[in-house]
N, C-alpha and C positions, 0 to 999 in steps of 0.2 A: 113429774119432777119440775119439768120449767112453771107449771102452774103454780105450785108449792113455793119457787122464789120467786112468781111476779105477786103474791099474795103479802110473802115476809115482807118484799120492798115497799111494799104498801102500808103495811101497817107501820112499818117503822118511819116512813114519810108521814103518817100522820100522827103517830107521837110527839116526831121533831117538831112538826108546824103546831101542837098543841104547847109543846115547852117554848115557842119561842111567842106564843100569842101572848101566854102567863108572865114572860119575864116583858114584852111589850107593858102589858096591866101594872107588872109593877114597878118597872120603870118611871111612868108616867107619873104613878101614883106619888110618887118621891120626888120627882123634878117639876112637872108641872110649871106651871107661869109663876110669876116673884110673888111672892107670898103677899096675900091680898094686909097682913099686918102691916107689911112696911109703908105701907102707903093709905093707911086709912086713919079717920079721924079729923077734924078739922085745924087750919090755921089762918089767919087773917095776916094780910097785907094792908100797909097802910103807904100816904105819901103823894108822889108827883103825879099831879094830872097827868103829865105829858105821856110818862110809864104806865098809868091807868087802862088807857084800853086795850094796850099788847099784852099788860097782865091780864086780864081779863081775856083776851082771846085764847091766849095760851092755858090758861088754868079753864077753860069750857073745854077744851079738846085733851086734856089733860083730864078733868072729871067724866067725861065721858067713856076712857078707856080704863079708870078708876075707879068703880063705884060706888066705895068705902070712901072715898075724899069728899072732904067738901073745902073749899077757898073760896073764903070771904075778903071781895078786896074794896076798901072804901079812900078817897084822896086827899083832901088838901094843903096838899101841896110837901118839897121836898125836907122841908123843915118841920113838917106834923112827922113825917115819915121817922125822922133820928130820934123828935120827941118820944114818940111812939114804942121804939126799939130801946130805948134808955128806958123808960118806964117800964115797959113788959108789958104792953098792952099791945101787941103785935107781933110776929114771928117773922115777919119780913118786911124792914122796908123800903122805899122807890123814890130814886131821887134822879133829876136831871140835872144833879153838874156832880164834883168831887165833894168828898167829903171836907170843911175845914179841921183845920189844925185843934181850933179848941173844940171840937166834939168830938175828936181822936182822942182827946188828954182822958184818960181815965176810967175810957171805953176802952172794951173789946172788942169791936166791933170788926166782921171780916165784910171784906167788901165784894163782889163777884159783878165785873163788867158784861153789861148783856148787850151793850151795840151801839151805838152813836148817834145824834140826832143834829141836824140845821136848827137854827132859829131863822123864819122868814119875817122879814118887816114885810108888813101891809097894809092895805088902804083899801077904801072901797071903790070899787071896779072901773066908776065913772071918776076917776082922779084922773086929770091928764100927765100927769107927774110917770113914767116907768123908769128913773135911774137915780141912784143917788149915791153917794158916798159915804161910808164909816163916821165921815167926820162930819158930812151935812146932817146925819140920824143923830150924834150926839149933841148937837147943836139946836138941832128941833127938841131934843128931850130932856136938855138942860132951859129953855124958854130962849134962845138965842135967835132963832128962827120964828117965827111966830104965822108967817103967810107962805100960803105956797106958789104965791109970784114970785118967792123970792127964791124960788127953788126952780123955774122955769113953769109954774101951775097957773091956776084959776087965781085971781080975786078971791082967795076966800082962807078963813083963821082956820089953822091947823089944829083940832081936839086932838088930846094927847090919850092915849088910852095902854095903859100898861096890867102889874100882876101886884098882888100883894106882896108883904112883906116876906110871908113864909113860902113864896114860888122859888124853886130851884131856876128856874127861866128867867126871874127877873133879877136871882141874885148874881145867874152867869153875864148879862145882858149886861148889869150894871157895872161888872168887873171887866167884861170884854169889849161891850163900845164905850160905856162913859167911864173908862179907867176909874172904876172904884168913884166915883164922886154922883150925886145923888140927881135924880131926877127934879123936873118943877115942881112945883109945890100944884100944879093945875091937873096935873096926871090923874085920871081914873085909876084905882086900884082897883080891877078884879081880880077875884077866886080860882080861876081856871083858865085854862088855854079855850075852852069854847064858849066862854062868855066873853074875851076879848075877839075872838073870831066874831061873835055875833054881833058887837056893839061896833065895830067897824062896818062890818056888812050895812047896819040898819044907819050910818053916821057918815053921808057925802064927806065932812073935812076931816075925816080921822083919820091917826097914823096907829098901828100896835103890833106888838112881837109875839110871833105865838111858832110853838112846834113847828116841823115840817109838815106834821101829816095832817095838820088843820088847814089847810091851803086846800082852797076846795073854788067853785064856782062863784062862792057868793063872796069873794075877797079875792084880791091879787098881790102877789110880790112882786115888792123892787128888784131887781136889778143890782148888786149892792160891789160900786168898786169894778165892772163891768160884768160880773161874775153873777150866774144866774141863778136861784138855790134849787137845789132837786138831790136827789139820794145822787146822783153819777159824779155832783161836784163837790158832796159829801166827801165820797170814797176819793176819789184822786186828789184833797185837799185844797182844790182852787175858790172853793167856798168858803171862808174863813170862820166865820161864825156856826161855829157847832161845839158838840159838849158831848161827853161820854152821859151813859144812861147807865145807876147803878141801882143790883137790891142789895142792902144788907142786912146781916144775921150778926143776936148775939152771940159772939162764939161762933165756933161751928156749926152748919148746920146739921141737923141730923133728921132724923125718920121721914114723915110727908112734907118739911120743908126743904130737907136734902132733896129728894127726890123731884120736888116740883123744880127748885130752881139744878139739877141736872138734866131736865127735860127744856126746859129753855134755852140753856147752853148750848143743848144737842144739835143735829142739823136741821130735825122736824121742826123744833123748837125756835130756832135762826129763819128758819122758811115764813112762820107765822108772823116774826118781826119784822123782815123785809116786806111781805105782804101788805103790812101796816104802815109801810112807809120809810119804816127807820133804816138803817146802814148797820147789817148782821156782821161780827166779831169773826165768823169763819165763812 
C-alpha cells in the first residue's frame, strides 16, 4: 500500500513538471524579446557635427543588440540636418542649438532634447593668454582686437578660426557672444568642430569655438568670465555658453526611429552621452 502511493505521487509529480515545462515552451514562445520588426530596417541621420559622434556611439551599441538595424548617420552641420528632414532625405535630424522660428513655420517637425553641450574657446596650447572675457571674445571676433598683447599675450596677430554658415555652433556662438552681429570678414570658415580643433592645434596665433568634447590635449580653453568649461559647470550653470543638443523627426517618430531615439533618451542611452562628454537630460 505505501508503495502503491509513493509510485501515484510520483507519477503525478511528473506530469505536473511535464505541464509546466509545455506551458514554460509556450509561454516563451509568444512573449519572447520585442519583435525583431519593430526595430529592423534602415534609417539615416543627418546634421550637427557636434551630435555626430554620440549619434554614432549610441546607434553602434544600439545595432549591436539590433541586428535587423542599420543607422546610417552622416553631418554637416545643424542646418543640413532641418534641410534634410524638410526634404525627406533623412529620418532624423542633429542639431546643436534650437530650432528657429522660421523653420517651425510650416513644419512638423517634433523636437526631442537629448542633453546639453559647452562651447569652449580655444587656442593652441603654447598661447600664453588662459582668461578672457565674453566681451574681449567678441571683440577679437568682430576684428576689434587684432594682437594678443592686447589681451595680456605674446607679440603676435590673432588668426581667427570659426564654423560655416550651416554649423549649429557658429549660429549659437553668433547669437550668444557676438549678440546676433556678424563675425570679421578674416574668420576661417570650417565644416566641423574637428577641423577647427585641428587648425588651432597646428596655428600658434589662433583663437576658435568648438564642442566641449573636442577639448582634448592638442588645444586648450580659456577660462571664460573666470569660469572654467567642463560638463560640472555645464550642469550647475556657472558656464554660460552652452546650448541644448536636439534630433528631430517629421512628425512623429515611429518604428526603428522611435525606437532608436527612445534608446538615447533611456538611462543606457544618457550614460553613452555623458561618456562623450556632453551634459545627460536625466
Amino acid at each position: 500500500m505505501r508503495s502503491f502511493k509513493s509510485s501515484h505521487k510520483s507519477g503525478l509529480a511528473a506530469l505536473l513538471a511535464a505541464a509546466v515545462l509545455v506551458l514554460v515552451v509556450l509561454t516563451a514562445g509568444c512573449v519572447s524579446t520585442p519583435a525583431e520588426d519593430d526595430v529592423s530596417g534602415t534609417i539615416s541621420l543627418a546634421g550637427s557635427t557636434t551630435v555626430l559622434p554620440v549619434a554614432q556611439a549610441v546607434a553602434e551599441v544600439y545595432m549591436n543588440n539590433h541586428q535587423s538595424a542599420d543607422i546610417q548617420i552622416s553631418g554637416g552641420g545643424s542646418g543640413v540636418g532641418v534641410t534634410a528632414i524638410t526634404a525627406g532625405t533623412a529620418d532624423i535630424g542633429m542639431l546643436s542649438r534650437d530650432l528657429k522660428e522660421t523653420e517651425k513655420t510650416g513644419n512638423d517637425f517634433k523636437e526631442y532634447v537629448i542633453g546639453r553641450d559647452g562651447i569652449a574657446i580655444i587656442a593652441n596650447p603654447a598661447n600664453t593668454v588662459s582668461e578672457l572675457t565674453i566681451a574681449q571674445v567678441k571683440d577679437i571676433y568682430q576684428g576689434k582686437i587684432t594682437n594678443w598683447k592686447e589681451v595680456g599675450g605674446a607679440d603676435a596677430v590673432i588668426v581667427l578660426v570659426g564654423r560655416d554658415s550651416a554649423s549649429g555652433t557658429r549660429e549659437f556662438f553668433t547669437e550668444f557672444v557676438l549678440n546676433k552681429e556678424d563675425s570679421a570678414k578674416t574668420m576661417q570658415e570650417l565644416n566641423s568642430n574637428g577641423a577647427v580643433q585641428k587648425s588651432v592645434a597646428q596655428t600658434p596665433g589662433a583663437i576658435g569655438y568648438v564642442s566641449l568634447e573636442y577639448v582634448d590635449g592638442t588645444v586648450k580653453a580659456f577660462t571664460i568670465d573666470g569660469i572654467k568649461p567642463s560638463v560640472a559647470t555645464v550642469i550647475d550653470g556657472t558656464y554660460k555658453i552652452n546650448r541644448p543638443l536636439l534630433m528631430i523627426t517629421k512628425g512623429e517618430a515611429t518604428g526603428l526611429a522611435k525606437s532608436y531615439l527612445d534608446f538615447i533618451l533611456s538611462s543606457d542611452g544618457q550614460k553613452i552621452l555623458s561618456e562623450n562628454g556632453f551634459v545627460p537630460i536625466a
